[in-house]
mmCIF file of the N, C-alpha and C atoms, coordinates in Angstrom:
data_MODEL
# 
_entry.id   MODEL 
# 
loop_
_atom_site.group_PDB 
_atom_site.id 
_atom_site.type_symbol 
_atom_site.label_atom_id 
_atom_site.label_alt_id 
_atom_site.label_comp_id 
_atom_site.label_asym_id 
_atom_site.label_entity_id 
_atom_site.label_seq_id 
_atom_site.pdbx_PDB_ins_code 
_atom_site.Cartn_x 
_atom_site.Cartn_y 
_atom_site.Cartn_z 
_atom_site.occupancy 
_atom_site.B_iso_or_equiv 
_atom_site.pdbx_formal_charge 
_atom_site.auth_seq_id 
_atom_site.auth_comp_id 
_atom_site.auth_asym_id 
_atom_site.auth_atom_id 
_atom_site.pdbx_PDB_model_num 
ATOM 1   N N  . UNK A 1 1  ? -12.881 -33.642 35.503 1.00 0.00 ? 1  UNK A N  1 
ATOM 2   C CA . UNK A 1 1  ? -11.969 -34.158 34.501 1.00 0.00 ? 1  UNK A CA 1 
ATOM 3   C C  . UNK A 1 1  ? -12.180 -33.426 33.182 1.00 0.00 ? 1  UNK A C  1 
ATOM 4   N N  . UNK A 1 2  ? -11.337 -33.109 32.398 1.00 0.00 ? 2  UNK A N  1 
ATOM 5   C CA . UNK A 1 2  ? -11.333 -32.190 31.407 1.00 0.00 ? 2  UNK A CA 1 
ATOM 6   C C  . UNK A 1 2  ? -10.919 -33.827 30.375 1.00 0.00 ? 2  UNK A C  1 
ATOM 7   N N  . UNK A 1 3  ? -11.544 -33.712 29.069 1.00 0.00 ? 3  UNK A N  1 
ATOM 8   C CA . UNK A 1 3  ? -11.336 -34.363 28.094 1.00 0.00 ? 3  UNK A CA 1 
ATOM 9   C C  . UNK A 1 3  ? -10.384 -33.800 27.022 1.00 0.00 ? 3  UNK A C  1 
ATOM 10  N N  . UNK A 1 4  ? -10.200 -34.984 26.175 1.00 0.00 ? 4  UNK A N  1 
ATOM 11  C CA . UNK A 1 4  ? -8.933  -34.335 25.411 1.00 0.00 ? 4  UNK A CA 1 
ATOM 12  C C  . UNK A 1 4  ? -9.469  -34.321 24.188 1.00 0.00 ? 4  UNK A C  1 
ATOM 13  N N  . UNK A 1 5  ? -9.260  -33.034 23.124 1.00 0.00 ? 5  UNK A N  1 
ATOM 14  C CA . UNK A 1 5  ? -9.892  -33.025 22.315 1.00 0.00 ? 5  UNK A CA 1 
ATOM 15  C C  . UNK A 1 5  ? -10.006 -34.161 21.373 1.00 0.00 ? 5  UNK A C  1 
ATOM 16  N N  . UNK A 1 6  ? -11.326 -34.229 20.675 1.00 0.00 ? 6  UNK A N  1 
ATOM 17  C CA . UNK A 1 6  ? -11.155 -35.447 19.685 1.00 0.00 ? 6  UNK A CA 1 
ATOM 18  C C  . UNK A 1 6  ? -10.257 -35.127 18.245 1.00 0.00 ? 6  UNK A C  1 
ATOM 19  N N  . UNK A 1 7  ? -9.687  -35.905 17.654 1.00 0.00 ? 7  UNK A N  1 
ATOM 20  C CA . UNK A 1 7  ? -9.092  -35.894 16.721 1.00 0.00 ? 7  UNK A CA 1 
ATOM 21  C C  . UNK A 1 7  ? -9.427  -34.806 15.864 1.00 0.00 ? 7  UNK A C  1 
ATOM 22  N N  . UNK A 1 8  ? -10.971 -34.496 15.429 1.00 0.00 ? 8  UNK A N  1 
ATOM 23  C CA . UNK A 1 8  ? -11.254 -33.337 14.234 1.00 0.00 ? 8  UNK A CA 1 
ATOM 24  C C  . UNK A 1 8  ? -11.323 -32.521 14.716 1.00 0.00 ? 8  UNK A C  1 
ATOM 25  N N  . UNK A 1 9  ? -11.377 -32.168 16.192 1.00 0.00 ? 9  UNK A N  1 
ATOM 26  C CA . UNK A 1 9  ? -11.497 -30.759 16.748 1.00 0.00 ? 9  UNK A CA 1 
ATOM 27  C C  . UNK A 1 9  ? -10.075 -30.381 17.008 1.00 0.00 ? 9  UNK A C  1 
ATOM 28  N N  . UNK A 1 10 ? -9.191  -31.236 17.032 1.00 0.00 ? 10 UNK A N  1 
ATOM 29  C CA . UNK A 1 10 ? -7.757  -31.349 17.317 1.00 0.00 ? 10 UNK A CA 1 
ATOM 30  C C  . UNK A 1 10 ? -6.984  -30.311 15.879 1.00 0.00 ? 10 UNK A C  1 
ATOM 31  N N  . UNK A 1 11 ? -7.455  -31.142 14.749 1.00 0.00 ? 11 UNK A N  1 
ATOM 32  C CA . UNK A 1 11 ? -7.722  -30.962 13.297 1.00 0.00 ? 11 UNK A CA 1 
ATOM 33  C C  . UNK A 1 11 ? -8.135  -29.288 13.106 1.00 0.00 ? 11 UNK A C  1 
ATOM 34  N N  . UNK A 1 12 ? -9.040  -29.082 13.207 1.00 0.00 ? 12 UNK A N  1 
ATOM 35  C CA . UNK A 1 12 ? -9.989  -27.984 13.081 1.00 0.00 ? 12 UNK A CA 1 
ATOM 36  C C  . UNK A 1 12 ? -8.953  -27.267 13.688 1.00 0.00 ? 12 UNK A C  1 
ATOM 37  N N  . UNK A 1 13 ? -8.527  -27.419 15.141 1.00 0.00 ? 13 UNK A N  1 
ATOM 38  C CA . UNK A 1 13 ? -7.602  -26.037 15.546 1.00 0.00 ? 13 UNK A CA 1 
ATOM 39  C C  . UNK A 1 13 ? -6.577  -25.762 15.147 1.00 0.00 ? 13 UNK A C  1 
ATOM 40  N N  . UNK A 1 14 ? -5.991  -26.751 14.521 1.00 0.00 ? 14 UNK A N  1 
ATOM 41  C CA . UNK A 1 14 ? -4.597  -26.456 14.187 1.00 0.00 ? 14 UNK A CA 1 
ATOM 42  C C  . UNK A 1 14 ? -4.822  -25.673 12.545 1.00 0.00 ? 14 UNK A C  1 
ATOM 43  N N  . UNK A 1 15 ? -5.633  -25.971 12.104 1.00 0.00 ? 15 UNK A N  1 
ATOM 44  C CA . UNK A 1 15 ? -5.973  -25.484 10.623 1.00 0.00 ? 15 UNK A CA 1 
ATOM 45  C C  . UNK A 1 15 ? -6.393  -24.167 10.680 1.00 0.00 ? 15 UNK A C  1 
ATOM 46  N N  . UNK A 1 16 ? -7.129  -24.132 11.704 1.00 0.00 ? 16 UNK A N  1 
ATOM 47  C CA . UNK A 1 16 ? -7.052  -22.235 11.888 1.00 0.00 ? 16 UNK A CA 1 
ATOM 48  C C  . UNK A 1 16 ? -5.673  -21.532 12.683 1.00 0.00 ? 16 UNK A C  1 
ATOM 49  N N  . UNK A 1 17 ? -4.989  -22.098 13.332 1.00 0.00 ? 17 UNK A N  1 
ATOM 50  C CA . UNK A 1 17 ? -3.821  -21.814 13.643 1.00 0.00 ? 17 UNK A CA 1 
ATOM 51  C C  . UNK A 1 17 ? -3.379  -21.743 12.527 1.00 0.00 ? 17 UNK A C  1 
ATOM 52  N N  . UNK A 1 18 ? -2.777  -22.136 11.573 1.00 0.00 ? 18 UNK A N  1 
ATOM 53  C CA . UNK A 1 18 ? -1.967  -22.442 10.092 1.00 0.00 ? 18 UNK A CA 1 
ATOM 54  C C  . UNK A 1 18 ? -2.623  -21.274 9.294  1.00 0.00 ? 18 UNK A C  1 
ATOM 55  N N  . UNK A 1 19 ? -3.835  -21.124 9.279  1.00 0.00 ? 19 UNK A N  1 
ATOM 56  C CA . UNK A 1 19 ? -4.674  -19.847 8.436  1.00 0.00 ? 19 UNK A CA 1 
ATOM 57  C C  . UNK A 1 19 ? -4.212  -18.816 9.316  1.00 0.00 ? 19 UNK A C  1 
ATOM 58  N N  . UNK A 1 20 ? -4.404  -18.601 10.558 1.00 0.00 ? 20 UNK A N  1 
ATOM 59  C CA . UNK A 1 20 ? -4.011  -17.810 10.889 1.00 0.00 ? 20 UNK A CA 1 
ATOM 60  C C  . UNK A 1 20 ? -2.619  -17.060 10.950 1.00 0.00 ? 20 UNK A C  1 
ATOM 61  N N  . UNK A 1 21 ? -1.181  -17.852 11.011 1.00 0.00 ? 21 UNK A N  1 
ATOM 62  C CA . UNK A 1 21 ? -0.034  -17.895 10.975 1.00 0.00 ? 21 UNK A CA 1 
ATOM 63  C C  . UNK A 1 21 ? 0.075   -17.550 9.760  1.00 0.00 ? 21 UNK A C  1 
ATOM 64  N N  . UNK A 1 22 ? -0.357  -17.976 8.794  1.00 0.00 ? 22 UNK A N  1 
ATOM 65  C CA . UNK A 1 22 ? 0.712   -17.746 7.174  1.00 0.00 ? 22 UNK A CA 1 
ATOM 66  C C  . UNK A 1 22 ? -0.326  -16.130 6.653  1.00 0.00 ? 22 UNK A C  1 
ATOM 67  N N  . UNK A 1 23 ? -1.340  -16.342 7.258  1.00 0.00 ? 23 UNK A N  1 
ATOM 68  C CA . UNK A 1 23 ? -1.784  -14.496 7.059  1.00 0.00 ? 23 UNK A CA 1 
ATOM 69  C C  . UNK A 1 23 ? -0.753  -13.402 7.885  1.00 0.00 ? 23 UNK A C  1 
ATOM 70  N N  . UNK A 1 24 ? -0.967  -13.871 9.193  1.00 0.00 ? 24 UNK A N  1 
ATOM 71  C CA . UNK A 1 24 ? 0.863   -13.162 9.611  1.00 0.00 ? 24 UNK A CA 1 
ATOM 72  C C  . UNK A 1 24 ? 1.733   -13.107 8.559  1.00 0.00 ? 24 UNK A C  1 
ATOM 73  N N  . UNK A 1 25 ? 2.686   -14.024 7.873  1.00 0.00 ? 25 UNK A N  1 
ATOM 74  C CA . UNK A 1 25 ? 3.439   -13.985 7.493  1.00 0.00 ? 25 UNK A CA 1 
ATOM 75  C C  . UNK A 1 25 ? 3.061   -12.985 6.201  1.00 0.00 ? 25 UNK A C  1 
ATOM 76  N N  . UNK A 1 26 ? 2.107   -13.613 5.245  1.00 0.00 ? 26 UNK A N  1 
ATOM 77  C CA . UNK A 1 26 ? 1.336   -12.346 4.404  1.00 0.00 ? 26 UNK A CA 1 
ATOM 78  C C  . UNK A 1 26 ? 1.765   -11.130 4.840  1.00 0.00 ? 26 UNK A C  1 
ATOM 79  N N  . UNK A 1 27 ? 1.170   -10.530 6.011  1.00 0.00 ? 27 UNK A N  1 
ATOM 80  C CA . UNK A 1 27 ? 1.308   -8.988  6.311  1.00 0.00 ? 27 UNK A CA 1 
ATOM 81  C C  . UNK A 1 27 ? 2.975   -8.681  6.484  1.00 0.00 ? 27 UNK A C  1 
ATOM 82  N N  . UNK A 1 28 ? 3.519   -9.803  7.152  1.00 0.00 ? 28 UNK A N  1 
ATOM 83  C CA . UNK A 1 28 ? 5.428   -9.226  7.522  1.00 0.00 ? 28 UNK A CA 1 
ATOM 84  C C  . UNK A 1 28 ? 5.443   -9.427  6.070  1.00 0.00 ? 28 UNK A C  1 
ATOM 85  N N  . UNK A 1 29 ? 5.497   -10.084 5.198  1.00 0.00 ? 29 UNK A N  1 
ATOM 86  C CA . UNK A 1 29 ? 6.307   -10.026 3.652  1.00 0.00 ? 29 UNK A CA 1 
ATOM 87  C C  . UNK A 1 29 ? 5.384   -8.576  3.526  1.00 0.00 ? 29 UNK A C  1 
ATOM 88  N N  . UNK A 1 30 ? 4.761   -8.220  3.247  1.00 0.00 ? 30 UNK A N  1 
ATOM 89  C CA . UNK A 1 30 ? 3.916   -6.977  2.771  1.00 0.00 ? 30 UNK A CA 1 
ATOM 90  C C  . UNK A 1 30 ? 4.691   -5.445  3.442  1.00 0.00 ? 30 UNK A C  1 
ATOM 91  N N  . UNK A 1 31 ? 4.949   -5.770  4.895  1.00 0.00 ? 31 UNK A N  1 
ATOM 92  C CA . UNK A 1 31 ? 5.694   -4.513  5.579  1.00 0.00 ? 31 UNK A CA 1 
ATOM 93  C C  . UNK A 1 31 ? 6.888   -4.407  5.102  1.00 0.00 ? 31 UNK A C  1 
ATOM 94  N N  . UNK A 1 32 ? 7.660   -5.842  4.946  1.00 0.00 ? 32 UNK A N  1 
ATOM 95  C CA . UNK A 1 32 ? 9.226   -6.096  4.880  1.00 0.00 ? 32 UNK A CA 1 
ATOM 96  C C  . UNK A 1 32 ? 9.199   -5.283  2.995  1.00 0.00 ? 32 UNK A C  1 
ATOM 97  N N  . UNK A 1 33 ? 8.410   -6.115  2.801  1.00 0.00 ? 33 UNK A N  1 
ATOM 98  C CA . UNK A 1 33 ? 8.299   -4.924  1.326  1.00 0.00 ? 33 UNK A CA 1 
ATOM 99  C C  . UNK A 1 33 ? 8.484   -3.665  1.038  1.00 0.00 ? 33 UNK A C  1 
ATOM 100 N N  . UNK A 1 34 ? 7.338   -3.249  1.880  1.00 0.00 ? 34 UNK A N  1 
ATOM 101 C CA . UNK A 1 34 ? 7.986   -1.644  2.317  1.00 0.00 ? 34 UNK A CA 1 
ATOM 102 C C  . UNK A 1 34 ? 8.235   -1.042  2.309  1.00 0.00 ? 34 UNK A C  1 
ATOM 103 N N  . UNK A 1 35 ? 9.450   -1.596  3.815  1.00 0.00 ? 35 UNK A N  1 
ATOM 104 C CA . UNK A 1 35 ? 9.941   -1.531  4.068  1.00 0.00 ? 35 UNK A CA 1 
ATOM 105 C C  . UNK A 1 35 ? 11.412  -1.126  3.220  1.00 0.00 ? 35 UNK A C  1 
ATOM 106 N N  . UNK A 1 36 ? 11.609  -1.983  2.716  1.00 0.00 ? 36 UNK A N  1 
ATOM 107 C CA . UNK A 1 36 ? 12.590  -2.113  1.575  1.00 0.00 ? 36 UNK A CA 1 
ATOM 108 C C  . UNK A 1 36 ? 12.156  -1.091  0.417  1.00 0.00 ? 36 UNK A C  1 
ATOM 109 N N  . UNK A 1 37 ? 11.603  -0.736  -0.063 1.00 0.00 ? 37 UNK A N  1 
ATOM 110 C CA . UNK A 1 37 ? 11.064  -0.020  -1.350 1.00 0.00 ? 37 UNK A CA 1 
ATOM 111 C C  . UNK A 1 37 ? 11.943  1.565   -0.639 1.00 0.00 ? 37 UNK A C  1 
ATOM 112 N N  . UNK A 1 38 ? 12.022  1.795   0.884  1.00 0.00 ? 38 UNK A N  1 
ATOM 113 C CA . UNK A 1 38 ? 12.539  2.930   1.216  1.00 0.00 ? 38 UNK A CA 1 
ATOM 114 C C  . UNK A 1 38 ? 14.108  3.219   1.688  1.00 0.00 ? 38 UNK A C  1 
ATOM 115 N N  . UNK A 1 39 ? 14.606  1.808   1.295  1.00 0.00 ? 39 UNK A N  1 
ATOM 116 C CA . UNK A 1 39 ? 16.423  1.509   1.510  1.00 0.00 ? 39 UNK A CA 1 
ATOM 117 C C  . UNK A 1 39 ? 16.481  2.577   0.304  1.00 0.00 ? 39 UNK A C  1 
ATOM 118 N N  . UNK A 1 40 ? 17.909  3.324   0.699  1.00 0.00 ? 40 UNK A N  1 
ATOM 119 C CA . UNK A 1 40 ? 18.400  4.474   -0.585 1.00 0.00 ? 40 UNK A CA 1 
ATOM 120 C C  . UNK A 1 40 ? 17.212  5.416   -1.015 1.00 0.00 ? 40 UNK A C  1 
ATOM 121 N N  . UNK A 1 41 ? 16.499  5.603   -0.317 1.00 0.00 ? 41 UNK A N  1 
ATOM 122 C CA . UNK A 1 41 ? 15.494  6.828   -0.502 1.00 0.00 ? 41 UNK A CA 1 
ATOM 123 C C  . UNK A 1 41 ? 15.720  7.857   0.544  1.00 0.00 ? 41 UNK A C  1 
ATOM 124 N N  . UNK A 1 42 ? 15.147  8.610   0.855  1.00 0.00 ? 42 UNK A N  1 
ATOM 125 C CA . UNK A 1 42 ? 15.958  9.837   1.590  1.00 0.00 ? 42 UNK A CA 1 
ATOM 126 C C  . UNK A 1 42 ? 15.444  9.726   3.328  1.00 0.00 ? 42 UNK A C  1 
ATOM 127 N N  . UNK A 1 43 ? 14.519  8.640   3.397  1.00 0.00 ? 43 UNK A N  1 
ATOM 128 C CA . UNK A 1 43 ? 14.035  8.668   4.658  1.00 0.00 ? 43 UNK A CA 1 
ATOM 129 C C  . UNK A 1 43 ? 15.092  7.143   5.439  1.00 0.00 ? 43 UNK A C  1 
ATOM 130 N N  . UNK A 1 44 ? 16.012  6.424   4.519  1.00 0.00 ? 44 UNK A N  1 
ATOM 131 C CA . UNK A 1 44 ? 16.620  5.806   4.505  1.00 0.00 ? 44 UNK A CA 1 
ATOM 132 C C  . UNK A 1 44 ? 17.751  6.169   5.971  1.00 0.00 ? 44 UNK A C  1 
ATOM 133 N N  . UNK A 1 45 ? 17.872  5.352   6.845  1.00 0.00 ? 45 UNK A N  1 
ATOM 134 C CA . UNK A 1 45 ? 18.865  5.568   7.825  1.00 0.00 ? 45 UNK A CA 1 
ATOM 135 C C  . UNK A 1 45 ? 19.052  4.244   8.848  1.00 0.00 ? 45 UNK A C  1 
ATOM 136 N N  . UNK A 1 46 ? 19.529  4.683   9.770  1.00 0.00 ? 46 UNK A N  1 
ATOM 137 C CA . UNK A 1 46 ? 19.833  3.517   10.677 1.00 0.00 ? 46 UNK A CA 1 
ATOM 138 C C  . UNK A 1 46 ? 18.350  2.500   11.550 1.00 0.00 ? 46 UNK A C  1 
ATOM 139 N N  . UNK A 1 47 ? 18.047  3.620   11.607 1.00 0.00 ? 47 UNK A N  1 
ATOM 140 C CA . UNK A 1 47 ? 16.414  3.294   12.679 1.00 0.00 ? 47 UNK A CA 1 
ATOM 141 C C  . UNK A 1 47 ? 15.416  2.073   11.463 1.00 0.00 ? 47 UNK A C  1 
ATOM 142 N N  . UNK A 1 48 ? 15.846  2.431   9.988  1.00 0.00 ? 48 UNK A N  1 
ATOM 143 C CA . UNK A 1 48 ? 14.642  2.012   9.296  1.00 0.00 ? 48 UNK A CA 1 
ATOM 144 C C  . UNK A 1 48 ? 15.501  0.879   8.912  1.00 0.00 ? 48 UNK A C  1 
ATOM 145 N N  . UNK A 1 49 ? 17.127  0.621   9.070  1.00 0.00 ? 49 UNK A N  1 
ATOM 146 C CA . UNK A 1 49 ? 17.748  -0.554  8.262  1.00 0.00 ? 49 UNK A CA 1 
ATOM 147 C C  . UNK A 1 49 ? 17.600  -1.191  9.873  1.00 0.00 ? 49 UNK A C  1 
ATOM 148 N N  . UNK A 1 50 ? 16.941  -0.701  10.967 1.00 0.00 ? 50 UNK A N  1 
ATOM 149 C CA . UNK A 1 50 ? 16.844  -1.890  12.580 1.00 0.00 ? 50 UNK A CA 1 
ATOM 150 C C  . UNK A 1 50 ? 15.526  -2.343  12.255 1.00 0.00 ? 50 UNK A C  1 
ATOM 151 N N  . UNK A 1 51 ? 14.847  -1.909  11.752 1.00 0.00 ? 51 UNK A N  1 
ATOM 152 C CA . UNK A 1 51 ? 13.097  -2.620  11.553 1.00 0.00 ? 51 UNK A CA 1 
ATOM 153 C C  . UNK A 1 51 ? 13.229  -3.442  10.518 1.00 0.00 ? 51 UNK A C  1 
ATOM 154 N N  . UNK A 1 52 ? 13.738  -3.727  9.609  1.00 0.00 ? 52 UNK A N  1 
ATOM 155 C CA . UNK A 1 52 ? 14.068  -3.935  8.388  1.00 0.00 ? 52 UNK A CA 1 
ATOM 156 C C  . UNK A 1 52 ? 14.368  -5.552  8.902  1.00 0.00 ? 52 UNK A C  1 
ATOM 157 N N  . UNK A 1 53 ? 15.632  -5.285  9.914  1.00 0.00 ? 53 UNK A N  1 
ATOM 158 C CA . UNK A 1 53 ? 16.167  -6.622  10.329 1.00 0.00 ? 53 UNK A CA 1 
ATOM 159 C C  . UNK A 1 53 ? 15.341  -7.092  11.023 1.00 0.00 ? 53 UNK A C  1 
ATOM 160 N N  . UNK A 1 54 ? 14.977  -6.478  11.993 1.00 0.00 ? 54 UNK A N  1 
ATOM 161 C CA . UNK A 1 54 ? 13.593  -7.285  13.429 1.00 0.00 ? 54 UNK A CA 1 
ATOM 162 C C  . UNK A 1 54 ? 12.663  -7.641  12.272 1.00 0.00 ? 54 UNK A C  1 
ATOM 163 N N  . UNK A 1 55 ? 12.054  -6.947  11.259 1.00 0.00 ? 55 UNK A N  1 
ATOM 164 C CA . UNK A 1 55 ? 10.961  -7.809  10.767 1.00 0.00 ? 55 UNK A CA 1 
ATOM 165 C C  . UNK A 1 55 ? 10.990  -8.844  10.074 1.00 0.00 ? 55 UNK A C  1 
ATOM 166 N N  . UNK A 1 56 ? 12.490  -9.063  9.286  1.00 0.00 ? 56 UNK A N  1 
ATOM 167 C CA . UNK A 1 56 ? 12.979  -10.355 8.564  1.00 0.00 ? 56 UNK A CA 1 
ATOM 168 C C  . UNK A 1 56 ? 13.000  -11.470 9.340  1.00 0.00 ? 56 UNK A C  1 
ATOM 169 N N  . UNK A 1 57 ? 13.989  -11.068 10.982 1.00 0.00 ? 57 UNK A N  1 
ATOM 170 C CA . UNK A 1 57 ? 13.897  -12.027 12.029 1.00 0.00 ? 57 UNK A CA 1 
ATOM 171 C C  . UNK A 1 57 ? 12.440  -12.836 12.077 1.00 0.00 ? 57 UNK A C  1 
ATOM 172 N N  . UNK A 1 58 ? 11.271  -12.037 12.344 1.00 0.00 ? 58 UNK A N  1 
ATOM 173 C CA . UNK A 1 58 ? 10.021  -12.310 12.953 1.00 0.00 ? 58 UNK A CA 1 
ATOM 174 C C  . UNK A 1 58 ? 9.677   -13.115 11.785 1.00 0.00 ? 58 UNK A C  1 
ATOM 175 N N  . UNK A 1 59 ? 9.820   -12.830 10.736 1.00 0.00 ? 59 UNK A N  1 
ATOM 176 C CA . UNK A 1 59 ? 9.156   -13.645 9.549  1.00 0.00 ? 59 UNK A CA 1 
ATOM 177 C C  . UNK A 1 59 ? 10.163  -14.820 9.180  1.00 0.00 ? 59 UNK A C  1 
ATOM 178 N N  . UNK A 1 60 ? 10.958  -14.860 9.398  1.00 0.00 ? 60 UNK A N  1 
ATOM 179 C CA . UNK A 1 60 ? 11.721  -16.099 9.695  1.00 0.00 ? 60 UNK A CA 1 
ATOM 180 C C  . UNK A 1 60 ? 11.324  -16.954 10.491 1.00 0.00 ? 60 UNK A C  1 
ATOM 181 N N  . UNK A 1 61 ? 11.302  -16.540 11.799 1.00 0.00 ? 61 UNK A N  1 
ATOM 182 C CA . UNK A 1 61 ? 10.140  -17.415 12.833 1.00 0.00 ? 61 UNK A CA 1 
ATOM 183 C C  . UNK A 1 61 ? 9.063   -17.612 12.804 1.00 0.00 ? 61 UNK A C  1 
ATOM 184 N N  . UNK A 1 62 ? 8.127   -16.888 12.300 1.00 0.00 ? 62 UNK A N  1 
ATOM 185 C CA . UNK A 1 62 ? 7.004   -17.268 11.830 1.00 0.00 ? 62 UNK A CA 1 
ATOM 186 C C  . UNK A 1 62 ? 6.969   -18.260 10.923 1.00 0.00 ? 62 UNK A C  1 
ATOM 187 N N  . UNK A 1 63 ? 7.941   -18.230 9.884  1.00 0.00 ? 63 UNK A N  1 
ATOM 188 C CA . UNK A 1 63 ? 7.800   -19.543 8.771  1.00 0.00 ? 63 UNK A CA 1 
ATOM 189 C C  . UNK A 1 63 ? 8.121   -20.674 9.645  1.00 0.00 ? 63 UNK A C  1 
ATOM 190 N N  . UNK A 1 64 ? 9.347   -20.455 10.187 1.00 0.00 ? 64 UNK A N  1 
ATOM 191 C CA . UNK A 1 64 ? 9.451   -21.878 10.984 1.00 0.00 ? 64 UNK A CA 1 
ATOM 192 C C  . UNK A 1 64 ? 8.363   -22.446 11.657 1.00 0.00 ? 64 UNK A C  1 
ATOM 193 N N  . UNK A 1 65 ? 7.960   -21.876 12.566 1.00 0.00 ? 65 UNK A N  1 
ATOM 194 C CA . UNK A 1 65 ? 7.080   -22.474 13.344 1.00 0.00 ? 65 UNK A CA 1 
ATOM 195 C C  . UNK A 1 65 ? 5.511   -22.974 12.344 1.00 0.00 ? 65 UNK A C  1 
ATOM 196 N N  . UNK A 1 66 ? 5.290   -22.169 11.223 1.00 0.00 ? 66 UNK A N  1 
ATOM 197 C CA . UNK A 1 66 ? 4.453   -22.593 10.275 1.00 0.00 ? 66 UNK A CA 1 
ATOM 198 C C  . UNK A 1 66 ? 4.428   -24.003 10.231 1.00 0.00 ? 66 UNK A C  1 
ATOM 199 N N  . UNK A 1 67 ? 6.019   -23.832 9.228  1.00 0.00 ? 67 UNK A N  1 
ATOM 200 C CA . UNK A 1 67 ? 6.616   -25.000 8.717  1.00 0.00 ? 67 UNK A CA 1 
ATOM 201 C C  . UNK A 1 67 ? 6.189   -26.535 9.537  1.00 0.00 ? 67 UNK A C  1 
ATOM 202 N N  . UNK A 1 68 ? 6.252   -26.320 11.193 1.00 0.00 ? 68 UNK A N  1 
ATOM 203 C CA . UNK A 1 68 ? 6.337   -27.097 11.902 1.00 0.00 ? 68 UNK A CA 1 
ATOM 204 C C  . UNK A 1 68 ? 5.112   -27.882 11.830 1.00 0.00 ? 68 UNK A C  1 
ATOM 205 N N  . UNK A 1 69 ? 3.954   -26.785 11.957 1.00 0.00 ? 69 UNK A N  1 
ATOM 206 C CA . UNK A 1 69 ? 2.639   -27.480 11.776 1.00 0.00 ? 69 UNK A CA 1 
ATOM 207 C C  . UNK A 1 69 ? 1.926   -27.899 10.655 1.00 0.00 ? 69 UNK A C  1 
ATOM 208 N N  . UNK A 1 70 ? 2.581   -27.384 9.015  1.00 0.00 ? 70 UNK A N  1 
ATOM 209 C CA . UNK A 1 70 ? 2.563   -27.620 8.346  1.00 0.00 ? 70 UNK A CA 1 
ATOM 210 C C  . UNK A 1 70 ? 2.636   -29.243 8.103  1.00 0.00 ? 70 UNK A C  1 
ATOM 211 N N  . UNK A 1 71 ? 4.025   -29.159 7.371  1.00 0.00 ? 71 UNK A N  1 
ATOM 212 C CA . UNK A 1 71 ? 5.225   -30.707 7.595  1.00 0.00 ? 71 UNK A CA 1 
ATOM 213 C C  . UNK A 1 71 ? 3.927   -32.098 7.805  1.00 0.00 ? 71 UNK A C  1 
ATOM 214 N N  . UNK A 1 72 ? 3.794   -32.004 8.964  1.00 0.00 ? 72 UNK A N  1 
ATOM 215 C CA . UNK A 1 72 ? 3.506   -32.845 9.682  1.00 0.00 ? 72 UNK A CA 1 
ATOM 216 C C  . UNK A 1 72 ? 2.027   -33.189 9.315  1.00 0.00 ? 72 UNK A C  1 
ATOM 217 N N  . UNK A 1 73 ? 1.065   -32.549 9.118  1.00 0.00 ? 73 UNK A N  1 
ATOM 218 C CA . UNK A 1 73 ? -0.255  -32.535 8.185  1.00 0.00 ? 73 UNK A CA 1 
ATOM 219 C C  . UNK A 1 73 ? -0.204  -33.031 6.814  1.00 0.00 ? 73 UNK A C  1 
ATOM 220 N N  . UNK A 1 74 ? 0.692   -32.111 5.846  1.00 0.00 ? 74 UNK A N  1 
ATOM 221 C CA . UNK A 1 74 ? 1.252   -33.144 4.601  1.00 0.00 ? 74 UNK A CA 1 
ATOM 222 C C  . UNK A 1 74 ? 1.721   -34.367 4.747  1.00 0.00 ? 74 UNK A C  1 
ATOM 223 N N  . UNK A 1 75 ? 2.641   -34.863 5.577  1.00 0.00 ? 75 UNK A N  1 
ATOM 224 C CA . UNK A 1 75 ? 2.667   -36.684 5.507  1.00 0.00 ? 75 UNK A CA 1 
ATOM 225 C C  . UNK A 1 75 ? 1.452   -37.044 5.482  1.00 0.00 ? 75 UNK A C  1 
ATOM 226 N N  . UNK A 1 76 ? 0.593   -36.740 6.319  1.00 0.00 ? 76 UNK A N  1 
ATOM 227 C CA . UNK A 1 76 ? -0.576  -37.580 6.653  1.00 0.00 ? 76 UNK A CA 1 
ATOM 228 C C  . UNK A 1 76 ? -1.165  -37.821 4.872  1.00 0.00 ? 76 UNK A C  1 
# 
C-alpha cells in the first residue's frame, strides 16, 4: 500500500513546483525579450517572427498553469 502524502509534504511539493514554474517563466520573458529587441533589425524575418509567437504561446501557458497552483494557495 502506498500512502498519500501528508499535508506539508503535499505543501512542500507544490511550492517547489511554483519556484520552479515562475523561474521558467523568468527565462521565456528574458528570451521573448530578445527575442523582440531583434524585430526590424536586419536578422529580422519570418523564422524569428515563428519563435517569437511559439514562445509567447508557451509563456502564456506557463502563467496559466502557474496561476492555477498559485490562486488556490492564496485563499488559504
Amino acid at each position: 500500500m502506498t500512502q498519500s502524502p501528508t499535508p506539508s509534504t503535499s505543501k512542500l511539493h507544490d511550492d517547489k513546483l511554483i519556484t520552479l514554474q515562475i523561474h521558467d517563466i523568468n527565462c521565456q520573458v528574458a528570451q521573448f525579450r530578445d527575442l523582440l529587441i531583434n524585430i526590424g533589425q536586419p536578422r529580422d524575418g519570418p523564422e524569428l517572427r515563428e519563435r517569437v509567437r511559439k514562445l509567447r504561446r508557451n509563456c502564456v501557458e506557463s502563467c496559466k498553469s502557474t496561476s492555477q497552483l498559485v490562486l488556490p494557495q492564496m485563499r488559504r
